[in-house]
KOLLO-586009 format. One line per 3 residues: their letters; for each residue z, x, y of N, C-alpha, C. Coordinates in steps of 0.1 Angstrom, whole numbers. Atoms other than C-alpha are relative to their C-alpha. Layout:
a	Z X Y Z X Y Z X Y ~ ...
END
This chain:
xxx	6 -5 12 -1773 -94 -126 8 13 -5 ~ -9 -8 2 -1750 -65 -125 9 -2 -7 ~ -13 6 2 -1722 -82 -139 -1 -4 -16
xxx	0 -1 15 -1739 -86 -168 -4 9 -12 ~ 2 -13 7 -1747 -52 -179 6 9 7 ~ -14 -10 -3 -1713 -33 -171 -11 17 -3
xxx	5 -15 3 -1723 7 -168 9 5 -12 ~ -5 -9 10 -1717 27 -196 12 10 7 ~ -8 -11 -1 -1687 50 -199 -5 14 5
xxx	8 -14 -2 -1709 83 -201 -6 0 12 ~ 10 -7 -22 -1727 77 -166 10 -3 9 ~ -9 2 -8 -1696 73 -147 2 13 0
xxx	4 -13 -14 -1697 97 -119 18 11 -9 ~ -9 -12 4 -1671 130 -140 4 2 11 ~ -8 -7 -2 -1643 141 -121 -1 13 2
xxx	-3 -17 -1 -1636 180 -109 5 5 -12 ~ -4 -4 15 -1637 200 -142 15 6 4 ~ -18 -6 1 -1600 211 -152 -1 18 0
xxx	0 -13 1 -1590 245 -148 9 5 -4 ~ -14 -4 15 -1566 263 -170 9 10 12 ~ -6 -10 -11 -1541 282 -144 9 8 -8
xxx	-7 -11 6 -1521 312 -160 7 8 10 ~ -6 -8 -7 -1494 330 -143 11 7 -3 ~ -10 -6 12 -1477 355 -161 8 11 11
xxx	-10 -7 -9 -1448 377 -148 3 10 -11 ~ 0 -11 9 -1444 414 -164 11 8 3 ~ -8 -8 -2 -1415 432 -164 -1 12 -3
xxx	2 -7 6 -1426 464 -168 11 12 3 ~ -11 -10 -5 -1400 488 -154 11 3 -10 ~ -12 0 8 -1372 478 -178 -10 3 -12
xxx	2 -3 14 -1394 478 -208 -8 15 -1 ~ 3 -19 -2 -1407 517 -195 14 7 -5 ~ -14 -1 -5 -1369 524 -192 -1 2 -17
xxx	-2 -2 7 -1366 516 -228 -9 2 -11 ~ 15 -11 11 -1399 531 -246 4 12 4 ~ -4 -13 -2 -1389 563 -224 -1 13 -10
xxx	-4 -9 9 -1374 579 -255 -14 8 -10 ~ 13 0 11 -1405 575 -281 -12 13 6 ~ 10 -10 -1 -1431 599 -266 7 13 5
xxx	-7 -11 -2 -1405 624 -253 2 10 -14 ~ 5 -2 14 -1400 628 -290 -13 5 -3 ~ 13 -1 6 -1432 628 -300 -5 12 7
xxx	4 -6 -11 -1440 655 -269 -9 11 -8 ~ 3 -15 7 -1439 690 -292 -6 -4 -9 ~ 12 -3 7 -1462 678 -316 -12 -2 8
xxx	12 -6 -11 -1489 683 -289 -5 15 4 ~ 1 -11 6 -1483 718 -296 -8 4 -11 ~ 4 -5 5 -1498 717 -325 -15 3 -3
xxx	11 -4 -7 -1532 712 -306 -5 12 2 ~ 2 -16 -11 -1553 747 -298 -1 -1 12 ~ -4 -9 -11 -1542 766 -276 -10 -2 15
xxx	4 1 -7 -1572 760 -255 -7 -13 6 ~ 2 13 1 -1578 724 -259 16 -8 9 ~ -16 6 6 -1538 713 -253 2 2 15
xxx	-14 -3 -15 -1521 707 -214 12 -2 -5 ~ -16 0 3 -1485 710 -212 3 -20 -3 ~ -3 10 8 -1473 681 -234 10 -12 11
xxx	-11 7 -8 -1444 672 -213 -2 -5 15 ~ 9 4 -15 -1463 674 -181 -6 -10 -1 ~ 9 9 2 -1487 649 -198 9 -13 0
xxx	-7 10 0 -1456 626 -207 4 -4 14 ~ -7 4 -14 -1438 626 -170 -15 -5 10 ~ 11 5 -11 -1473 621 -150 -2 -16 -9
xxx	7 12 5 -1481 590 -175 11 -10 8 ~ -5 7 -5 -1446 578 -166 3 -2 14 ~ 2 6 -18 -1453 581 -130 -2 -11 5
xxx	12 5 -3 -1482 568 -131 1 -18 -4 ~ -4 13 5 -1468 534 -147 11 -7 10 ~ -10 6 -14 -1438 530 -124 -5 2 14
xxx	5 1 -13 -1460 536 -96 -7 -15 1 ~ 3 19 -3 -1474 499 -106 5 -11 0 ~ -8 9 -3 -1445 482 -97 -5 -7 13
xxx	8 6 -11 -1456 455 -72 -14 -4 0 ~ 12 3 -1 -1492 450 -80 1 -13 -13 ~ 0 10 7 -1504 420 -85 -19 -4 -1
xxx	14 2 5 -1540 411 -103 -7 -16 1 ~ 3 15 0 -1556 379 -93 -12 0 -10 ~ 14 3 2 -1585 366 -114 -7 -12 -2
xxx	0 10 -10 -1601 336 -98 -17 -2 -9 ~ 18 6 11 -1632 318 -125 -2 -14 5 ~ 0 13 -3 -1643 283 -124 6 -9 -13
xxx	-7 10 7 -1627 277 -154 13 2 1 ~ -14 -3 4 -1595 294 -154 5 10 15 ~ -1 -11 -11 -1573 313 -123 14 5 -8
xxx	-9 -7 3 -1549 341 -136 8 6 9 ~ -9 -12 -5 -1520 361 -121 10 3 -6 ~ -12 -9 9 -1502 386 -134 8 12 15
xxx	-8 -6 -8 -1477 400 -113 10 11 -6 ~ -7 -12 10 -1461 437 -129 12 6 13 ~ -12 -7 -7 -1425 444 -119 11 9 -6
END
């Protein structure tokens, strides 16, 4: 009796949902390298900040670019059930 009423398409037992995998690679070192210039520029109009409001401009530029080439090597997993990302910043 089976044989004569085939199962529908729609109740057949779904498959492990798909997952979208993303893995991106960042070169960030070389493109620091050549932004560099742009805020160095920009620095002394931070001057025109008051006097009591305002840290050293230039201090503020070199700590940021520390702080950026210090995240060479980190890599950010992020692990969903629909999607797993990594980004790897070198």
């Amino acid at each position: 009796m089976s044989a004569a009423y085939p199962m529908p398409a729609a109740a057949a037992a779904p498959g492990p949902p798909r997952r979208t995998v993303v893995r991106l690679w960042l070169p960030l070192t070389p493109l620091l390298w050549l932004l560099a210039p742009v805020p160095l520029l920009l620095a002394p109009l931070g001057y025109l900040v008051p006097p009591r409001m305002r840290p050293d401009p230039f201090f503020l530029v070199f700590a940021m670019g520390e702080l950026l080439l210090a995240l060479r090597g980190t890599e950010v997993l992020v692990d969903t059930a629909d999607a797993y990302v990594r980004l790897k910043i070198l």
